[in-house]
C-alpha positions as MATLAB code, in Angstrom:
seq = 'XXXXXXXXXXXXXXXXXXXXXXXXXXXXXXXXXXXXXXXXXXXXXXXXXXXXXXXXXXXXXXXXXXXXXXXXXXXXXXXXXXXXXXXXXXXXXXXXXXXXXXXXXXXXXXXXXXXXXX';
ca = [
      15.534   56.441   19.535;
      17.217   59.295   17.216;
      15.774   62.417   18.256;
      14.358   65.024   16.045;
      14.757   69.130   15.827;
      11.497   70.962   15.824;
      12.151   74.558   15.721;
       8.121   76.176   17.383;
       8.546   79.507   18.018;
      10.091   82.939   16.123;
       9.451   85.976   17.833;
      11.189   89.658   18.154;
      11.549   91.505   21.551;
      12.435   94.794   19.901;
       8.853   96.465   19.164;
       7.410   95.633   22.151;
       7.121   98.185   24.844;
       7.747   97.891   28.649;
       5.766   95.420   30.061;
       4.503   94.495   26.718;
       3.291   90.934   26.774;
       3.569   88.637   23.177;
       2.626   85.384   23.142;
       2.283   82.756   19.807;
       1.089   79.243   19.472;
       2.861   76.795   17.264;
       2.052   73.448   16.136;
       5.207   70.869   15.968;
       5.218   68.170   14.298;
       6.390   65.452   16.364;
       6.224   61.813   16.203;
       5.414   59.030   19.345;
       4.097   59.682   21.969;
       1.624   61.748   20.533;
       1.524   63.296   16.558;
       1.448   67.449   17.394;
       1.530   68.987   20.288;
       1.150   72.852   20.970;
       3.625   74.982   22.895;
       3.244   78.563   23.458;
       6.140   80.857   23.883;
       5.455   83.804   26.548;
       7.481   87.248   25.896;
       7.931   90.082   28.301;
      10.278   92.777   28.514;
      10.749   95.075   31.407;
      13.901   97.070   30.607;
      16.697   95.307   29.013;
      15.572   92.234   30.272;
      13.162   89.860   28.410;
      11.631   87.226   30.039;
      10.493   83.900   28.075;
       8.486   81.233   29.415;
       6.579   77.734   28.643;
       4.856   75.442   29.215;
       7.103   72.289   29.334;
       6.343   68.435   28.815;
       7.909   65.550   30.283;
       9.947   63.470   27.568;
      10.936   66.984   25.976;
      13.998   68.954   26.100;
      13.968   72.456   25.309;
      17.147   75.014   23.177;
      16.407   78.614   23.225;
      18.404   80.093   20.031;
      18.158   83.779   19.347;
      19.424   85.612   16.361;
      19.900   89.671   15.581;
      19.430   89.515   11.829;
      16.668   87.126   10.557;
      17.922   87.003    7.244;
      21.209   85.486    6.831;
      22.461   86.149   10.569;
      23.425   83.171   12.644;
      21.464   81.570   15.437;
      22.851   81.191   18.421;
      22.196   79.296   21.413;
      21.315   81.181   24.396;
      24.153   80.965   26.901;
      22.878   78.438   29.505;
      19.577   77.851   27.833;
      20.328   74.118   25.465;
      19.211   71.211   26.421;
      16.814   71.692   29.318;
      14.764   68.752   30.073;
      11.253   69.585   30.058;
       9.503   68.838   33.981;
       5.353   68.930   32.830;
       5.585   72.620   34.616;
       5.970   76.013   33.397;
       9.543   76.828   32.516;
      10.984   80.647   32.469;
      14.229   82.043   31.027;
      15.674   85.275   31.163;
      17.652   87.110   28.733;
      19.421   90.660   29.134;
      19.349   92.817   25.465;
      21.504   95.836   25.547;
      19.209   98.677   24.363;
      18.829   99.435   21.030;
      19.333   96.025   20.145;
      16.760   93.785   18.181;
      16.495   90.078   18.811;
      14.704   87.378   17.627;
      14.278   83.944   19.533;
      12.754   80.545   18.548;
      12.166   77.754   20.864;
      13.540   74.183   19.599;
      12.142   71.306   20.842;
      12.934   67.653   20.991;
      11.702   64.453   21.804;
      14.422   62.691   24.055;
      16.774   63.090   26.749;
      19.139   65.864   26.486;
      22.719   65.192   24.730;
      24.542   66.305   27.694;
      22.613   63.523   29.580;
      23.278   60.388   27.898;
];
């Protein structure tokens, strides 16, 4: 079964304060097992660090991309962050910003086993 990219989530880290806590729900449009499903993508930021978190389904693997210019600037895969398989728990990811910095992240999500696993 071919699988399909499903890009959920958009969300900047630069505006919010210390501690600040942004959250979003998305609707994805995804085929068998089920038609939608809803994943919300947790933001905190203590610091330089922003944590990102959600909740994860079995039969889904998750790519954190992030980007520093939303119009025309690449996304990138966060280093060590592709293809994780999704367990039915909550999943968290870190990511260190140098200050001053603005970055934007968006969660894609598949239905399948991850590439690096077939």
């Amino acid at each position: 079964m071919a699988s399909e990219n499903h890009l959920a989530i958009l969300a900047t880290v630069s505006a919010l304060a210390l501690g600040a806590l942004l959250s979003a729900c998305v609707h994805e449009e995804i085929k068998p097992p089920r038609p939608t499903s809803n994943t919300t993508l947790t933001i905190t930021r203590s610091g330089t660090t922003s944590s990102l978190g959600w909740k994860s389904e079995q039969g889904r693997v998750y790519t954190v991309m992030y980007t520093e210019k939303l119009s025309g600037g690449p996304w990138q895969v966060l280093p060590g962050a592709a293809n994780l398989s999704g367990t039915g728990d909550y999943m968290t990811f870190r990511d260190d910003v140098p200050n001053g910095t603005t970055r934007y992240y968006r969660l894609q999500v598949q239905h399948g086993v991850p590439r690096n696993q077939k």
